[in-house]
C-alpha positions in Angstrom: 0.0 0.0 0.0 1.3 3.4 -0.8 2.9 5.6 1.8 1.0 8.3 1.6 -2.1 6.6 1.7 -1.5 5.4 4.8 -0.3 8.1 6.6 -3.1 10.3 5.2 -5.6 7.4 6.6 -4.0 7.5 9.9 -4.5 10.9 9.7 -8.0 10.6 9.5 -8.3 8.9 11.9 -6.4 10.7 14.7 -8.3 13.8 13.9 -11.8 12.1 13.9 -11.9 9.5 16.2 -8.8 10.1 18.7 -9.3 14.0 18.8 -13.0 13.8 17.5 -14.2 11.8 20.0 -11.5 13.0 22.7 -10.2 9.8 23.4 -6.8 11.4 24.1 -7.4 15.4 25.8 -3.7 15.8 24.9 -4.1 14.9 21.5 -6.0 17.8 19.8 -3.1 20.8 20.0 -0.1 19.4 18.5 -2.8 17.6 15.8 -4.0 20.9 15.0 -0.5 22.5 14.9 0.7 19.5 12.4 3.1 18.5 15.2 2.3 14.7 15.0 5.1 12.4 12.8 3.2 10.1 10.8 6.0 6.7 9.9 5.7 3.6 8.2 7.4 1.0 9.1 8.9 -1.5 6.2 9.6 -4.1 9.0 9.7 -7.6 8.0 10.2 -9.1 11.2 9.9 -8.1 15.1 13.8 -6.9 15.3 13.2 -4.3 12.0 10.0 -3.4 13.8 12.1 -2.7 17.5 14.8 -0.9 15.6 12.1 1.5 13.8 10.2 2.3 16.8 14.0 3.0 18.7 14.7 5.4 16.1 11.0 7.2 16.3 11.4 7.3 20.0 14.8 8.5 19.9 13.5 11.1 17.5 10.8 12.5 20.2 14.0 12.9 22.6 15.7 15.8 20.5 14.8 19.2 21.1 13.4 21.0 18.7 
């Protein structure tokens, strides 16, 4: 499935049901200030899968 239709899905979803709905109070601001990193993972196996969510996470420590 293409990238982008993915993300733009997931998207959806996060501003309809999670912040819609407010599932997650915390949610809505950085969704509406396009602050919220949409990735898709290519992992073929549980150890490509660890390694691309340690990279994501690593990427939430850096100051902006």
């Amino acid at each position: 499935m293409d990238e982008t239709i993915v993300k733009s899905t997931v998207a959806r979803w996060l501003n309809d049901v999670v912040v819609g709905l407010n599932l997650c109070p915390f949610a809505g601001k950085p969704a509406k200030e396009n602050r919220v990193r949409f990735f898709v993972s290519h992992a073929v196996d549980d150890e490509d899968l660890l390694q691309d969510l340690e990279q994501e996470m690593k990427l939430l420590d850096v100051k902006a």
